[in-house]
MIFI-422999 format. One record per atom (N, C-alpha, C): residue number from 1; residue in three letters; x, y, z. Coordinates in steps of 0.001 Angstrom, whole numbers, plus 500000, padded with zeros to 6 digits. Layout:
! residues N
NODE    nr   rest       px       py       pz
NODE   NUM    ALA        X        Y        Z
...
This chain:
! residues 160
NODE    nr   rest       px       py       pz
NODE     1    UNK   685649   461650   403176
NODE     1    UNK   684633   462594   402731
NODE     1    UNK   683943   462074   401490
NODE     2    UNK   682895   461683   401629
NODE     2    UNK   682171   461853   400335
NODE     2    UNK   682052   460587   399689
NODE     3    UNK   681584   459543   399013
NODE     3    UNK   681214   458316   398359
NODE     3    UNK   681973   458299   396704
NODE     4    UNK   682486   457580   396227
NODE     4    UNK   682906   457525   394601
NODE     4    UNK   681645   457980   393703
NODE     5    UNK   681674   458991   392953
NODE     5    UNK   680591   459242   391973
NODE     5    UNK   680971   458712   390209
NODE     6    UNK   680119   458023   389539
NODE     6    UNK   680569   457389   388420
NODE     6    UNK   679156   458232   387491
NODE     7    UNK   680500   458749   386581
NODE     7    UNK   679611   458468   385024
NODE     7    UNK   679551   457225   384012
NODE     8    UNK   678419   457180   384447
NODE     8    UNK   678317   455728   384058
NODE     8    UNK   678168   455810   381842
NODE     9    UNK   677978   456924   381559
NODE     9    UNK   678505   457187   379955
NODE     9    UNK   679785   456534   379470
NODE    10    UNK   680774   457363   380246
NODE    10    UNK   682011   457010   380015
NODE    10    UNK   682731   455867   380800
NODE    11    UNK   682271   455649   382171
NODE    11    UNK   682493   455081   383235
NODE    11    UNK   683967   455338   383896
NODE    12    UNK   683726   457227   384170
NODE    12    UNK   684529   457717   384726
NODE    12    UNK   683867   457953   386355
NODE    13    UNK   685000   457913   386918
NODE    13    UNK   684994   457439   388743
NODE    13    UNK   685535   458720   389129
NODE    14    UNK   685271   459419   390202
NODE    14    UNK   685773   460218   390815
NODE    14    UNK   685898   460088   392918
NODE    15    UNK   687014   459570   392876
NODE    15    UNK   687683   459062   393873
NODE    15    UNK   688362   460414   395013
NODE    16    UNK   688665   459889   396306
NODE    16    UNK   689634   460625   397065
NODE    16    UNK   690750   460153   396729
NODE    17    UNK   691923   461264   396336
NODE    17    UNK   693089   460988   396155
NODE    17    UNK   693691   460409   396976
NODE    18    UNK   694924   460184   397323
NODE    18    UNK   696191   459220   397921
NODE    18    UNK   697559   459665   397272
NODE    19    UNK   698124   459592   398894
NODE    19    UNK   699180   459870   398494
NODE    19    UNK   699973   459673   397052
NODE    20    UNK   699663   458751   396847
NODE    20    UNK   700402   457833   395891
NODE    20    UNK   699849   458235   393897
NODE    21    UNK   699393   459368   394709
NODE    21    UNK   698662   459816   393092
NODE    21    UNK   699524   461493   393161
NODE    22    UNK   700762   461284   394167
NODE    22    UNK   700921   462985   394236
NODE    22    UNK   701957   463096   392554
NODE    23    UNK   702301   462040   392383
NODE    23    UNK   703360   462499   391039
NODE    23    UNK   702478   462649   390066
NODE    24    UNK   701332   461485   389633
NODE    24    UNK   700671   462044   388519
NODE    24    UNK   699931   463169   388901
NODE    25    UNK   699490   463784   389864
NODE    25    UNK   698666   465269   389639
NODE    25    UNK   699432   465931   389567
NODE    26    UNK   701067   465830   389702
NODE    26    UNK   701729   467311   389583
NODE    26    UNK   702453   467192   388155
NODE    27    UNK   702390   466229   387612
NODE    27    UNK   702412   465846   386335
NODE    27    UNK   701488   466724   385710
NODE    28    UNK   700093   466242   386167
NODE    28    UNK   699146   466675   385196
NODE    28    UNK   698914   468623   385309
NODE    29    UNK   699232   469176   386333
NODE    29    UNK   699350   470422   386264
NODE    29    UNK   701108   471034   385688
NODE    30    UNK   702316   470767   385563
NODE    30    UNK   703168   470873   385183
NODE    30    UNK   703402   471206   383975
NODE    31    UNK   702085   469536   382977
NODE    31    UNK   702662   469740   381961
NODE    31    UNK   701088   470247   380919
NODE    32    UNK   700570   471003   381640
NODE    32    UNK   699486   471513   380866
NODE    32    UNK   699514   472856   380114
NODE    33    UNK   699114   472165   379256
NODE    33    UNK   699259   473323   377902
NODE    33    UNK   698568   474327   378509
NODE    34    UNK   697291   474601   379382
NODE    34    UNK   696751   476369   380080
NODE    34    UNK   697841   476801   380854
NODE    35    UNK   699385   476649   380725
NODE    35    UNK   700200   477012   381591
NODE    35    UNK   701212   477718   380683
NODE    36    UNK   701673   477505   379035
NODE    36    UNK   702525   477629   378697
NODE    36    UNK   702625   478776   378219
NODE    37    UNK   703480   479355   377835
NODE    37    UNK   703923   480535   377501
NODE    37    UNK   703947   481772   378343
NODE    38    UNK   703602   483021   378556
NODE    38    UNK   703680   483731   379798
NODE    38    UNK   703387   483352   380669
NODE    39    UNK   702517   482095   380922
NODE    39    UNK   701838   481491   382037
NODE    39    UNK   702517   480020   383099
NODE    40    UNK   703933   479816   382251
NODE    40    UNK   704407   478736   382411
NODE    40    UNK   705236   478970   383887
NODE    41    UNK   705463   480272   384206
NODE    41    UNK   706121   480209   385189
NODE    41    UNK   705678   479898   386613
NODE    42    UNK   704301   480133   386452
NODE    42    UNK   703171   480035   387420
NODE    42    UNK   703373   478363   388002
NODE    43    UNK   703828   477219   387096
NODE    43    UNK   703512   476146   387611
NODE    43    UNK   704487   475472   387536
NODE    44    UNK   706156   476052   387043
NODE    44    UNK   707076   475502   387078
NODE    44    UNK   708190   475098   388341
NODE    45    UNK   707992   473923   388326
NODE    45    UNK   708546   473407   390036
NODE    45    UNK   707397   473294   390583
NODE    46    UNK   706009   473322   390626
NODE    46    UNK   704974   473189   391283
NODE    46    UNK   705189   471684   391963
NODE    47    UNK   704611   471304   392677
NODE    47    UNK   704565   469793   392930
NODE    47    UNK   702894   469995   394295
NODE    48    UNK   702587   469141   393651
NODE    48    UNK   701041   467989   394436
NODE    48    UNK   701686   467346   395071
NODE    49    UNK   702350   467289   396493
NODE    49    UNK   702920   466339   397334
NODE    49    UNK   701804   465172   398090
NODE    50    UNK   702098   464265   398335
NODE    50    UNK   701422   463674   399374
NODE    50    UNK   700974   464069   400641
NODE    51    UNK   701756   465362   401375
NODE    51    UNK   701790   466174   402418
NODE    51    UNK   699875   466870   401704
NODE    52    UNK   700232   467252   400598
NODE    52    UNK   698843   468410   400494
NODE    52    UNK   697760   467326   400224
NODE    53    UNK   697690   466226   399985
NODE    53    UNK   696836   465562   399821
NODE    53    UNK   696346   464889   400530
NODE    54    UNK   697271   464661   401666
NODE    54    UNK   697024   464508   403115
NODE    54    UNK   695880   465418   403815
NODE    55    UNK   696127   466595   403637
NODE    55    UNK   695927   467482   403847
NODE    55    UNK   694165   468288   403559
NODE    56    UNK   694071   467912   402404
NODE    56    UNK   692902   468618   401482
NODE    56    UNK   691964   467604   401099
NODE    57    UNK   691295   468344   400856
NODE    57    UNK   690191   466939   399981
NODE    57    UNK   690561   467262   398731
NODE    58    UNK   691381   466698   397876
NODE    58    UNK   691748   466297   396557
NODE    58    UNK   691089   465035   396136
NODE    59    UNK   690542   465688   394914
NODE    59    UNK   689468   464380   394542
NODE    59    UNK   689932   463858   393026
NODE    60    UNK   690052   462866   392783
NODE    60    UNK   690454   462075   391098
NODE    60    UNK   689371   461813   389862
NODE    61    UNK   689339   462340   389309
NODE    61    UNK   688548   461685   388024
NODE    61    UNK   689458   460564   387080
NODE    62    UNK   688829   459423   387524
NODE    62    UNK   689759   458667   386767
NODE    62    UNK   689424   457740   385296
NODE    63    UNK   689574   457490   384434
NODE    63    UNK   689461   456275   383672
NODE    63    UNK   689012   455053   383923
NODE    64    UNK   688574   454199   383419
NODE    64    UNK   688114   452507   384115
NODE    64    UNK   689405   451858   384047
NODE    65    UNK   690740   452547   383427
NODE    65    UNK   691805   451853   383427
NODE    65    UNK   692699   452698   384735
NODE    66    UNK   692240   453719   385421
NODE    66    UNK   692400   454395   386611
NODE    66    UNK   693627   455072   385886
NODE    67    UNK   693379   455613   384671
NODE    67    UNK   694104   456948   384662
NODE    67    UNK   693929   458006   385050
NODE    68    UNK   694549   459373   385352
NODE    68    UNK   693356   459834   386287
NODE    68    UNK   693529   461406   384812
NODE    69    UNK   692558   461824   385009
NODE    69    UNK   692245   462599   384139
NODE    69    UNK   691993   463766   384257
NODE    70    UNK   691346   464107   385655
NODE    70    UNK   691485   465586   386678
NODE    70    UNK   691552   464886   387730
NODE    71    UNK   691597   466605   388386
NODE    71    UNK   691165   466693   389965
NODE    71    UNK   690899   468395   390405
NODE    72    UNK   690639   468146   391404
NODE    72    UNK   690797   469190   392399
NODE    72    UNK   690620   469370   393553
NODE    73    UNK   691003   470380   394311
NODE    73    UNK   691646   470219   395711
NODE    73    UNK   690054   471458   396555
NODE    74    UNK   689638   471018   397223
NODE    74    UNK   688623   472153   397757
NODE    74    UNK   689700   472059   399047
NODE    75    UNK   689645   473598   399772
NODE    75    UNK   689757   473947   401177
NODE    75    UNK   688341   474333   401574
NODE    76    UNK   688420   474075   402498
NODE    76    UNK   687079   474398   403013
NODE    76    UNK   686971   475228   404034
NODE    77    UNK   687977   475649   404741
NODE    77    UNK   688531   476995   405768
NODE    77    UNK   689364   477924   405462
NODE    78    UNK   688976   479215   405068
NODE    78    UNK   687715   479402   404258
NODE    78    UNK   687645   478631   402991
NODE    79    UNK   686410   479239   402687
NODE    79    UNK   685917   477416   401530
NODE    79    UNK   686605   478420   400025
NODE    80    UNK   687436   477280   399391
NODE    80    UNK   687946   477847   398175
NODE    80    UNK   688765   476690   397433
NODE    81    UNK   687920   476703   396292
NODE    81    UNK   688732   475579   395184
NODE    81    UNK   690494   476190   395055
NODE    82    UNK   691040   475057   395459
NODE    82    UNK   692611   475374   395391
NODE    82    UNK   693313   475368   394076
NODE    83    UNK   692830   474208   393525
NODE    83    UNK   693753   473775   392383
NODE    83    UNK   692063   472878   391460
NODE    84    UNK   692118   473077   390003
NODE    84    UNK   691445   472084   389510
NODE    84    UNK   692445   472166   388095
NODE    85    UNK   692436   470733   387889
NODE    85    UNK   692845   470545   386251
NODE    85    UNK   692752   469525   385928
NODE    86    UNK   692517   469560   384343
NODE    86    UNK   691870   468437   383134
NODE    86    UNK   692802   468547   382658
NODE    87    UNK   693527   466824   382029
NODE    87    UNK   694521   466463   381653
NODE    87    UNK   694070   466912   379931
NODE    88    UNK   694953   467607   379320
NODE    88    UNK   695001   468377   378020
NODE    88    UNK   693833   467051   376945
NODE    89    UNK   694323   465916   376803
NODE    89    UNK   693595   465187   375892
NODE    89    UNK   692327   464596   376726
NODE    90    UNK   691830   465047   377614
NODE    90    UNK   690729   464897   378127
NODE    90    UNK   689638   466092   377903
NODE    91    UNK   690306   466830   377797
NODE    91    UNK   689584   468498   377483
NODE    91    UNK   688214   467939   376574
NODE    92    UNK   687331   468765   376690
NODE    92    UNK   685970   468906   376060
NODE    92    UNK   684984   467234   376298
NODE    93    UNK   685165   466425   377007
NODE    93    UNK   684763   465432   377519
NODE    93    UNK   683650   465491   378571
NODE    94    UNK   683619   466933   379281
NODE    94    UNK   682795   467194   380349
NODE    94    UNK   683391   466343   382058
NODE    95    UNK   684901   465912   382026
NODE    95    UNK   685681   465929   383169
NODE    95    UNK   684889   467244   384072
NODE    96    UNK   685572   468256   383453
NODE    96    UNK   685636   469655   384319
NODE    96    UNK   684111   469791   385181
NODE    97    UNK   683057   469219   384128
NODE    97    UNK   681897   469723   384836
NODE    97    UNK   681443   468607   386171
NODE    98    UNK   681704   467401   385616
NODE    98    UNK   681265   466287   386875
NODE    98    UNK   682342   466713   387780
NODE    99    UNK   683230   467415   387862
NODE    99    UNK   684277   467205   388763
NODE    99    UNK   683351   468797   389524
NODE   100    UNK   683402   469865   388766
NODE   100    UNK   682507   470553   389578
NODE   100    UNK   681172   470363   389973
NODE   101    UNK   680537   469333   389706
NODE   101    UNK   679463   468760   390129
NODE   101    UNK   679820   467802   391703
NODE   102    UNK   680745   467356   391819
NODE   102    UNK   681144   466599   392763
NODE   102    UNK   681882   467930   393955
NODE   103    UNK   682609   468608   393382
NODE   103    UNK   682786   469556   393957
NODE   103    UNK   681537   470574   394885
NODE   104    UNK   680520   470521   394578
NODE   104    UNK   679400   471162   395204
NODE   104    UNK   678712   470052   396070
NODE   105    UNK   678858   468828   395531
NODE   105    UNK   678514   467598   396657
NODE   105    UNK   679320   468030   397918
NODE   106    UNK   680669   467817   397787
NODE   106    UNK   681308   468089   398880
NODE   106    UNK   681130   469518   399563
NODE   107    UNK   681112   470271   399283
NODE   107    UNK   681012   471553   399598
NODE   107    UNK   679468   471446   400565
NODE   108    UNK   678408   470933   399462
NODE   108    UNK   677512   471283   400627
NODE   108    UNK   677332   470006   402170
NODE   109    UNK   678186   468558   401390
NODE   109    UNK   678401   467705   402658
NODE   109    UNK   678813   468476   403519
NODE   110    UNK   679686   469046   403786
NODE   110    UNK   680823   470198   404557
NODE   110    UNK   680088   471374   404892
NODE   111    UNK   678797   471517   404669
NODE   111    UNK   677904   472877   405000
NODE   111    UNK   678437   474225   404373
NODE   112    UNK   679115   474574   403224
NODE   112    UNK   679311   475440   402723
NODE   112    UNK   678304   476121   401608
NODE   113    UNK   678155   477351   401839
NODE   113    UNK   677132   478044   400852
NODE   113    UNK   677346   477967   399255
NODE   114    UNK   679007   478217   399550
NODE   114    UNK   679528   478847   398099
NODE   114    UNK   681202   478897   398468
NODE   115    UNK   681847   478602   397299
NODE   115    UNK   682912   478358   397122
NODE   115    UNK   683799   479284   396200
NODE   116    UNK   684838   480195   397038
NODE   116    UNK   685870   480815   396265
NODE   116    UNK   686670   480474   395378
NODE   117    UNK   686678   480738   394035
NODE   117    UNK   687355   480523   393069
NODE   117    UNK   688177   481739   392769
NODE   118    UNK   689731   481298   392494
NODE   118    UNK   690557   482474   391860
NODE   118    UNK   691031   481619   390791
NODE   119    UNK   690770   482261   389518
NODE   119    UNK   690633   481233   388184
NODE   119    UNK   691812   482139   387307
NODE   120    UNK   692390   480930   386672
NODE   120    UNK   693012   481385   385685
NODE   120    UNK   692841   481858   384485
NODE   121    UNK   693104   482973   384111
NODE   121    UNK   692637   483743   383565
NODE   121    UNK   691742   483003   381993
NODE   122    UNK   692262   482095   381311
NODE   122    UNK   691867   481165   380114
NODE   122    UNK   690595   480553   381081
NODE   123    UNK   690741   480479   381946
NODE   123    UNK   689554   479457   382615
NODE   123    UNK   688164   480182   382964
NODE   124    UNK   688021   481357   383183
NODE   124    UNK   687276   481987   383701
NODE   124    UNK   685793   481826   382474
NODE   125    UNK   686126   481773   381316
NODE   125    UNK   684531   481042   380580
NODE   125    UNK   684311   479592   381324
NODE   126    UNK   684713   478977   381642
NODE   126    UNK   684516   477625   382054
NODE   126    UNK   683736   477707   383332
NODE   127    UNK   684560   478319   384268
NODE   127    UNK   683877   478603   385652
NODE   127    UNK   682240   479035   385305
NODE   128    UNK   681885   480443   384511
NODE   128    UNK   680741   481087   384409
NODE   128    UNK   680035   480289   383876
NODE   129    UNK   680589   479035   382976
NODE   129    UNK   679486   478353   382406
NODE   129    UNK   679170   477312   383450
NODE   130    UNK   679688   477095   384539
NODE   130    UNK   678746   476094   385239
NODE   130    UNK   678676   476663   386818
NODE   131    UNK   678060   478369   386334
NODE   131    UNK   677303   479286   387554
NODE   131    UNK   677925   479813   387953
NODE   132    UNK   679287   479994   388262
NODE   132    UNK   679997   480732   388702
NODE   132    UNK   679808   482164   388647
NODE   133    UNK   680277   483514   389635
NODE   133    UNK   679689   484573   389036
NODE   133    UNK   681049   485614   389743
NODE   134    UNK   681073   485970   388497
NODE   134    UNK   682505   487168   388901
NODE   134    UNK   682236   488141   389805
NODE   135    UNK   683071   488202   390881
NODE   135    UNK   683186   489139   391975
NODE   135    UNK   684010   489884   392407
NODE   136    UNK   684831   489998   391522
NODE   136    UNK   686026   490561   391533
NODE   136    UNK   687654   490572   390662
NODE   137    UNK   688731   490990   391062
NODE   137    UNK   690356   490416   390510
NODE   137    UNK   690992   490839   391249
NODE   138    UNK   691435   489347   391724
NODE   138    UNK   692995   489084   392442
NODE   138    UNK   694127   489903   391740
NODE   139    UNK   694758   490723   392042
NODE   139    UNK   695815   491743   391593
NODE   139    UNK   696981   490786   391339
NODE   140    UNK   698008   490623   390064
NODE   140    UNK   699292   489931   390206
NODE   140    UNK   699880   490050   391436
NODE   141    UNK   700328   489198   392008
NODE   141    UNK   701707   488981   393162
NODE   141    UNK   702921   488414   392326
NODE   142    UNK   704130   489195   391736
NODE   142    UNK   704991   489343   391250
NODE   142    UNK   705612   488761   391871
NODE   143    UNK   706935   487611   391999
NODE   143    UNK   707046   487492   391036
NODE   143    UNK   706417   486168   390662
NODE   144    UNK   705413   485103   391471
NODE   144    UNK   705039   484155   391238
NODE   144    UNK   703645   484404   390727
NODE   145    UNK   702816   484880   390528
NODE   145    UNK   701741   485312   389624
NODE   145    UNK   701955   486956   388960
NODE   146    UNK   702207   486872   387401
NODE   146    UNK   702784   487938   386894
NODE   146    UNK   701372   488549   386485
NODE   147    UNK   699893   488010   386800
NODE   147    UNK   698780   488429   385706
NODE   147    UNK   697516   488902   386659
NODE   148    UNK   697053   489477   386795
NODE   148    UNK   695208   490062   387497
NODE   148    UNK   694483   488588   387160
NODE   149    UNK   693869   488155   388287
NODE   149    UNK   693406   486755   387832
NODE   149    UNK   691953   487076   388279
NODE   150    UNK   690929   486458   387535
NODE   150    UNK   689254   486685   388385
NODE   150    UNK   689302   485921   389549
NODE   151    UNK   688193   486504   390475
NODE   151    UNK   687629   486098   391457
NODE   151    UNK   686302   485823   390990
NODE   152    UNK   685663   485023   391473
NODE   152    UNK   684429   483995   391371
NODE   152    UNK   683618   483546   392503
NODE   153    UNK   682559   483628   392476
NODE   153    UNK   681830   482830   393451
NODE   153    UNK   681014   481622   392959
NODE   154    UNK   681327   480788   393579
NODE   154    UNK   680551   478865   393035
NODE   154    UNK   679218   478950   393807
NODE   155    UNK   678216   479460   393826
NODE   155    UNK   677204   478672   394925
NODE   155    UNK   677135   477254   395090
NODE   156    UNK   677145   476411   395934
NODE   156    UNK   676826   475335   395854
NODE   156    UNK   675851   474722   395559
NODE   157    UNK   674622   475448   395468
NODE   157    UNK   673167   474957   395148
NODE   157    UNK   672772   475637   393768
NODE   158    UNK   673583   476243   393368
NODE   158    UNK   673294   477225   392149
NODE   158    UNK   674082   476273   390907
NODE   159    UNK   674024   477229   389513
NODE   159    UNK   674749   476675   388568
NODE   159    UNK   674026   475690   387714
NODE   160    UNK   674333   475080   386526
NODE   160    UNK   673584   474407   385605
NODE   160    UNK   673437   473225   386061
């Protein structure tokens, strides 16, 4: 799915994942600070297997030294961002936005209008700032989500 997109600023790459990237993404969601404290339970034992990456279009933002720095996982039946995350010392770099910029590439390669987001709750300024538009809240499911999380809609053609 989809061609490597480069910022050529930083000369960050955003790749299809591989198996072989399932330990560092579950790394990089495990040990992220938007998880800790009441929120830590949400992602503890989580794991990014090779099975789901098999599976999904999980995409890499990586480094020129191919660290990888985000990702995220679109489903596209029905269409809904699964998982996205920016590795903590990457934060404020603009990862998040090329990655949702690439994210609407794919989405509309794939003929999708608009893309379901259920965002974590710290995240939900992030989403709205690149178009996203609240449509709702996912109610906690106890005991693995203890919190009301937003619902979102991505247009794919919409947004900054």
């Amino acid at each position: 799915m989809g061609a490597s997109v480069t910022d050529r600023r930083d000369g960050i790459r955003i790749r299809r994942a591989v198996a072989r990237d399932a330990r560092r993404l579950t790394r990089l969601v495990t040990r992220s600070r938007a998880y800790e404290g009441p929120y830590a339970p949400m992602v503890a034992g989580y794991k990014v297997g090779p099975d789901y990456i098999e599976a999904h279009a999980v995409h890499v933002a990586v480094d020129g030294d191919g660290r990888v720095l985000g990702f995220y996982a679109l489903i596209t039946s029905p269409p809904e961002l699964d998982l996205m995350f920016v590795a903590d010392d990457a934060q404020g770099r603009g990862i998040g936005r090329l990655l949702v910029a690439h994210l609407r590439d794919e989405a509309r390669r794939a003929g999708l209008a608009a893309v379901r987001v259920v965002a974590h709750p710290p995240a939900e300024g992030f989403y709205r700032s690149v178009g996203a538009e609240r449509t709702g809240t996912v109610a906690a499911r106890p005991p693995a989500v203890m919190w009301d999380r937003p619902e979102l809609l991505l247009t794919v053609d919409g947004g900054p």
